[in-house]
C-alpha positions as CSV (number, residue, x, y, z in Angstrom):
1,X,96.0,105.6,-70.6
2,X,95.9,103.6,-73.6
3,X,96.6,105.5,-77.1
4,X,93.6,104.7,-79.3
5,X,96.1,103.5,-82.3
6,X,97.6,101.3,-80.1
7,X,93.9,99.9,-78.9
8,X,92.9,99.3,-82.2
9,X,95.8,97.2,-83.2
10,X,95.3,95.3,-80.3
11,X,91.8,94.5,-80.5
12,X,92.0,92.0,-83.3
13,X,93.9,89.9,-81.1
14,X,92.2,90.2,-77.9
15,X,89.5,89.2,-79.6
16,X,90.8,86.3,-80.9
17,X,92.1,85.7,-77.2
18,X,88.4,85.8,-75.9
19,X,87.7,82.7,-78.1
20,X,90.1,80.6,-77.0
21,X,89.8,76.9,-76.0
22,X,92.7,77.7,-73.6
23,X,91.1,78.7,-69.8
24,X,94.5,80.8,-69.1
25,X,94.2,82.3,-72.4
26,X,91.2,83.2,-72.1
27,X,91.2,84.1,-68.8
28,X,94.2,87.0,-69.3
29,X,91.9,88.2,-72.1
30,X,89.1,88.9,-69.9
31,X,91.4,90.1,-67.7
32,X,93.0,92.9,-69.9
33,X,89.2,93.7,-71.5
34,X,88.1,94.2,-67.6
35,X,90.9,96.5,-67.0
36,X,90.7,98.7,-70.5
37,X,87.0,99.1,-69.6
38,X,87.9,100.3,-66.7
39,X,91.0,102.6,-67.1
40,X,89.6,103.7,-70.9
41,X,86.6,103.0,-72.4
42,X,86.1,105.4,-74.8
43,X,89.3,104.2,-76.5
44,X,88.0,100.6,-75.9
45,X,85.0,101.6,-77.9
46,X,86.3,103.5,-80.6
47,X,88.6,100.1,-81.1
48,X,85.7,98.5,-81.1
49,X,83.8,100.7,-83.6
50,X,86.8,100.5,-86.1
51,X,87.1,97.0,-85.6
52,X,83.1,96.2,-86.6
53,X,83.4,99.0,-89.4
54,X,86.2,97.1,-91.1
55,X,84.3,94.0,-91.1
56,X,85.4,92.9,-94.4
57,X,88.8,92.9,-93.3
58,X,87.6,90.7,-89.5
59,X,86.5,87.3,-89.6
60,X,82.8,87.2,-89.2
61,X,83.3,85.7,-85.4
62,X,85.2,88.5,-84.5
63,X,83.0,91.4,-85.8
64,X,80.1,89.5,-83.9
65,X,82.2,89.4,-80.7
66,X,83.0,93.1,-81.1
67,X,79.5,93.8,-81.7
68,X,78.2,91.9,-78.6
69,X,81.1,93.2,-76.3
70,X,80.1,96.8,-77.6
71,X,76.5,96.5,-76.4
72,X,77.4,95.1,-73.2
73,X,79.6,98.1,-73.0
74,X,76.7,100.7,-74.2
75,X,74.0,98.7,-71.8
76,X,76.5,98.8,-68.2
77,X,77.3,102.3,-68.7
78,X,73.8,103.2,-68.7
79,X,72.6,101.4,-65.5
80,X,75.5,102.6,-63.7
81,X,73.8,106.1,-65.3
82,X,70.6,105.3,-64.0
83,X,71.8,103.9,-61.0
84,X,70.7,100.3,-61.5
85,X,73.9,98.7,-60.8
């Protein structure tokens, strides 16, 4: 399990890794978002919380990204709750 300290450090650059031109880049970054969804998402989301609530300190594309991935997180957990999935 990933430590949430270490989650929110990272985040900033996986981030940054999701908006790359690069396909492999990117690709990884996808790739390590899918499998920290998976293996922890509440840390995933608390990184993402502290990432959005430090917005001054993020680059407005970033705190957007954050903010879109976060909802997508919020909205899947609750069809797999409802069983829509």
């Amino acid at each position: 399990m990933v430590e949430s300290a270490t989650m929110s450090g990272q985040i900033g650059a996986l981030l940054e890794n999701l908006k790359s031109s690069d396909n492999a880049t990117r690709s990884q970054a996808e790739a390590q978002l899918t499998q920290t969804r998976q293996s922890s998402a509440r840390d995933l989301y608390q990184a993402f919380m502290q990432h959005i609530s430090l917005a001054q300190v993020a680059d407005a594309q970033s705190t957007a990204m954050a903010c879109l991935l976060l909802k997508k997180l919020f909205l899947d957990e609750r069809k797999s709750e409802e069983g829509l999935e």
